[in-house]
Backbone bond lengths (Angstrom), bond angles and torsions (degrees), N, CA, C in turn:
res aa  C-N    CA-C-N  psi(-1)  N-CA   C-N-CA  omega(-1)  CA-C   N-CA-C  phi
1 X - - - 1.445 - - 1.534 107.50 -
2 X 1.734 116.13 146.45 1.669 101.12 -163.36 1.772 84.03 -88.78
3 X 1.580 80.15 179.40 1.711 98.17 -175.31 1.532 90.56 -124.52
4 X 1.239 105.63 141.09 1.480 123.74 174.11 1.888 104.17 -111.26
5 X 1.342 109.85 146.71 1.769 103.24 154.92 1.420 71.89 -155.15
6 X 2.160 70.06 151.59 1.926 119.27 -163.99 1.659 80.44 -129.54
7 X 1.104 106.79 134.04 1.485 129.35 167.13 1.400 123.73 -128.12
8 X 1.288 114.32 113.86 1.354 150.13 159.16 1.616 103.78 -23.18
9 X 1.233 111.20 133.48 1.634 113.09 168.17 2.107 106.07 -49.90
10 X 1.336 113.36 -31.72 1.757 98.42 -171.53 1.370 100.03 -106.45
11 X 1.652 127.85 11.43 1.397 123.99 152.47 1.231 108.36 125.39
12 X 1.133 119.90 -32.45 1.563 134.41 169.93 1.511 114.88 -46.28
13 X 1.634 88.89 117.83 1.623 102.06 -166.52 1.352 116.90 -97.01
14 X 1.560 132.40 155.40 1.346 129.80 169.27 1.302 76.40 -141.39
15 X 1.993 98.87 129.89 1.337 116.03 168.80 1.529 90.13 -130.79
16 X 1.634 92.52 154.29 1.505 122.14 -151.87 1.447 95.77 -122.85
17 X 1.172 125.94 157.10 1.442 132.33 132.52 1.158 112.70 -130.50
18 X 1.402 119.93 138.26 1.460 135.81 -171.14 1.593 110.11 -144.80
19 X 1.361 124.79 146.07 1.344 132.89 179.39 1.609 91.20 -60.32
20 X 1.647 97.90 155.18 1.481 119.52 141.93 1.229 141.27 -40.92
21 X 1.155 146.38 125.62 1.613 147.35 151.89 1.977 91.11 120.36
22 X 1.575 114.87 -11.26 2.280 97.89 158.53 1.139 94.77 -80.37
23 X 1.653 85.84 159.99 1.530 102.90 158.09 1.366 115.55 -76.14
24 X 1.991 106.62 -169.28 1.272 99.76 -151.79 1.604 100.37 -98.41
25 X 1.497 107.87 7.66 1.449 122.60 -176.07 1.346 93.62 -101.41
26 X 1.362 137.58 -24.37 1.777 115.97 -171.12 1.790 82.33 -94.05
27 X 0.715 119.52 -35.97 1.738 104.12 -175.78 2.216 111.84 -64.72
28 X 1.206 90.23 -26.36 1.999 83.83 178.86 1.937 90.14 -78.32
29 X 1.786 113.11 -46.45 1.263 85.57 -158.80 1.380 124.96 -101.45
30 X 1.364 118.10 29.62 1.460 141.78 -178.57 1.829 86.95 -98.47
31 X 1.038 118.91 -19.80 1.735 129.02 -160.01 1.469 112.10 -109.90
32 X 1.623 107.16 -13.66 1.574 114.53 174.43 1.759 111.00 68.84
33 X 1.732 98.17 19.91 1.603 92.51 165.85 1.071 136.94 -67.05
34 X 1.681 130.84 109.49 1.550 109.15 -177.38 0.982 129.25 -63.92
35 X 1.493 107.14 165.41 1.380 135.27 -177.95 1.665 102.52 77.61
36 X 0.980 108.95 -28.93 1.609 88.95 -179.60 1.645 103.46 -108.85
37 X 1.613 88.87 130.15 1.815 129.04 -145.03 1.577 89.69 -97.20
38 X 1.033 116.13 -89.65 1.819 127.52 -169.05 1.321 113.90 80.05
39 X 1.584 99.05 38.16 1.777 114.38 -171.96 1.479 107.11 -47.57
40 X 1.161 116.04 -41.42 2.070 110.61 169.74 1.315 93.36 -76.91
41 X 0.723 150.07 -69.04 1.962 126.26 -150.18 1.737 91.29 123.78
42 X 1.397 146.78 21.15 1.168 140.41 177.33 1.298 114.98 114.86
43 X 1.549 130.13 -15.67 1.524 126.77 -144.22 1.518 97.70 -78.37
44 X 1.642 106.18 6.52 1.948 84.81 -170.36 1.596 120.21 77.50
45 X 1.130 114.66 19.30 1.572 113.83 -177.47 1.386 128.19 -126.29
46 X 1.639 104.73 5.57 1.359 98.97 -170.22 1.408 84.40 -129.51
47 X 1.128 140.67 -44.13 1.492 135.92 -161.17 1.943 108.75 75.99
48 X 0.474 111.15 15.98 1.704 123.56 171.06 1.670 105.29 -76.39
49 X 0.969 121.85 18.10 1.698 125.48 -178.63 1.698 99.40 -144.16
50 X 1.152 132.22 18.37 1.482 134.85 166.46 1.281 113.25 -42.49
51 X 1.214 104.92 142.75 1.837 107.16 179.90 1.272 106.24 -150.43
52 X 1.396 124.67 153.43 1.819 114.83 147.51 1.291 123.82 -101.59
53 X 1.263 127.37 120.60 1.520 125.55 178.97 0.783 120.99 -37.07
54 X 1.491 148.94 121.04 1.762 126.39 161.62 2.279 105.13 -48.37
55 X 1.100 85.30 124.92 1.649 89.33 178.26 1.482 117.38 -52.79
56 X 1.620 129.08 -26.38 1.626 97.30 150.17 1.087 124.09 -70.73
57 X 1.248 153.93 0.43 1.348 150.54 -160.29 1.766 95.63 -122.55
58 X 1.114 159.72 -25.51 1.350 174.32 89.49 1.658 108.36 46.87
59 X 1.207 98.25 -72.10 1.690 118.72 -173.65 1.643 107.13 -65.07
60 X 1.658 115.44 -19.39 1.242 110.31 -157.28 1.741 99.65 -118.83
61 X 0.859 110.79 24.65 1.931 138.84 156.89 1.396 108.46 -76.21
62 X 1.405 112.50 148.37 1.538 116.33 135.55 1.339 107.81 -58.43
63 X 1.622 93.88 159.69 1.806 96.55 -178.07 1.824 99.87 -83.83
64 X 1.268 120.72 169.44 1.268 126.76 -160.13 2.144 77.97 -90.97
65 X 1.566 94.29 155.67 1.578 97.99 177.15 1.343 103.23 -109.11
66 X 1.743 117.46 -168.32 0.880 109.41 -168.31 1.513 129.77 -74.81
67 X 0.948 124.98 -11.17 1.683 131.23 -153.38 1.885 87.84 -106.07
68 X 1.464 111.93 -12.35 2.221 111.68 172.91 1.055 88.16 -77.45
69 X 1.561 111.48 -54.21 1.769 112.30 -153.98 1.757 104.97 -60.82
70 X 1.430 122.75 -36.61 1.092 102.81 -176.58 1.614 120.22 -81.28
71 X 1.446 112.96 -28.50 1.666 111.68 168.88 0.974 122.99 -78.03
72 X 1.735 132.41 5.91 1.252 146.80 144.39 1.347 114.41 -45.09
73 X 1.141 116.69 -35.41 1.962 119.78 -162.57 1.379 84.69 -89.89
74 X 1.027 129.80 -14.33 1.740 105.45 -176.52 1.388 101.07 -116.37
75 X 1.609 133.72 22.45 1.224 120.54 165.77 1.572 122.72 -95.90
76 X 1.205 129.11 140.88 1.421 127.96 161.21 1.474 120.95 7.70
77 X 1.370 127.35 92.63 1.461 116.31 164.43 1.468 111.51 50.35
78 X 1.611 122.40 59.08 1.109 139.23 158.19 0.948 110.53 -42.54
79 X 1.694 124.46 149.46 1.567 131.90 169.20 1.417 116.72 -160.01
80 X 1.404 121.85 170.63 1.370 94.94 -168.40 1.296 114.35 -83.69
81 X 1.499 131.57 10.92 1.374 125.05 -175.17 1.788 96.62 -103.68
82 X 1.201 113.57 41.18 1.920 118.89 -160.49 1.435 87.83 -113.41
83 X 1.470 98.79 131.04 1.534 129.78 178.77 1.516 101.56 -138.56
84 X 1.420 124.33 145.21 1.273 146.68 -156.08 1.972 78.86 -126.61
85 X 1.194 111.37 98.38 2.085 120.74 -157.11 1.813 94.01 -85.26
86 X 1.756 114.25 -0.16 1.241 111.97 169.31 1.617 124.31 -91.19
87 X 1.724 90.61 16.47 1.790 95.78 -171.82 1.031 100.33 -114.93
88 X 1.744 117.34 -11.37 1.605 130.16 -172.85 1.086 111.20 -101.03
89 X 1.506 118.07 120.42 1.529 130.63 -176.16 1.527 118.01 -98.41
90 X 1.180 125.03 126.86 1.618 121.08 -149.70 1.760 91.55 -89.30
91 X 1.355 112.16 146.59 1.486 123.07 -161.71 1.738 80.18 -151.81
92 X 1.780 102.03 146.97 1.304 101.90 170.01 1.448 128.39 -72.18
93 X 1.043 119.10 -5.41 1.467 140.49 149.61 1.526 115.65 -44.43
94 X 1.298 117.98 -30.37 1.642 107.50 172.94 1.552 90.07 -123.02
95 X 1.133 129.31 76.40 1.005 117.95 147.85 1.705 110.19 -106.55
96 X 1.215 102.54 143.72 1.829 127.10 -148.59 1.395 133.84 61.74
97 X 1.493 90.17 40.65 1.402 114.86 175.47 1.422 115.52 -61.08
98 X 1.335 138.78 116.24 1.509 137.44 163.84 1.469 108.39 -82.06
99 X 1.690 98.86 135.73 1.356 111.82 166.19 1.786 102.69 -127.00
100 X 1.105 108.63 145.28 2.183 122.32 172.29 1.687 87.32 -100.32
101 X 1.463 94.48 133.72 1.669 117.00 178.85 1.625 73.07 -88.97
102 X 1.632 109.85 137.44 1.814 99.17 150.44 1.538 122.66 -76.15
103 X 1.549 112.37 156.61 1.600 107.64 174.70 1.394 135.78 -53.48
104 X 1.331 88.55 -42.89 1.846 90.42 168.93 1.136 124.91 -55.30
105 X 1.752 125.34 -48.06 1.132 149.90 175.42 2.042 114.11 -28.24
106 X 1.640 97.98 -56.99 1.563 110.21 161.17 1.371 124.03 -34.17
């Protein structure tokens, strides 16, 4: 089963393991990770599941499409390593995937 860790703006980790084929937002909030909300349930519409990739793990995504990229600009302290983790579907291929909760987000 892959392992996910979500990191806290002061470093403090909650690592997860969750089956294959959720996203990377039903695995933090089936897991009670803060800050990430998933106030729609995945639909991509609220941005309440914002994350930053750790930059090795970044490049090895699909690229976010258009309808992330635009509810990206209205999430918390956007950046370019910012993934909306309800568009990202967990594959055993990222297992020990890092995600940064943003600060505001808390």
């Amino acid at each position: 089963m892959p392992t996910l860790t979500f990191l806290e703006p002061d470093g403090k980790a909650h690592v997860v393991e969750t089956p294959a084929g959720v996203s990377v937002m039903e695995a933090a909030t089936r897991n009670m990770v803060p800050g990430i909300i998933g106030e729609c349930g995945g639909c991509c519409t609220c941005a309440t599941c914002h994350v930053y990739i750790d930059a090795a793990w970044y490049g090895r995504l699909d690229s976010a499409d258009e309808m992330e990229q635009g509810m990206l600009e209205g999430a918390v302290e956007p950046g370019p390593l910012s993934r909306l983790c309800c568009q990202i579907k967990v594959t055993e291929e990222l297992d020990g995937l890092v995600a940064r909760i943003p600060a505001g987000q808390l």
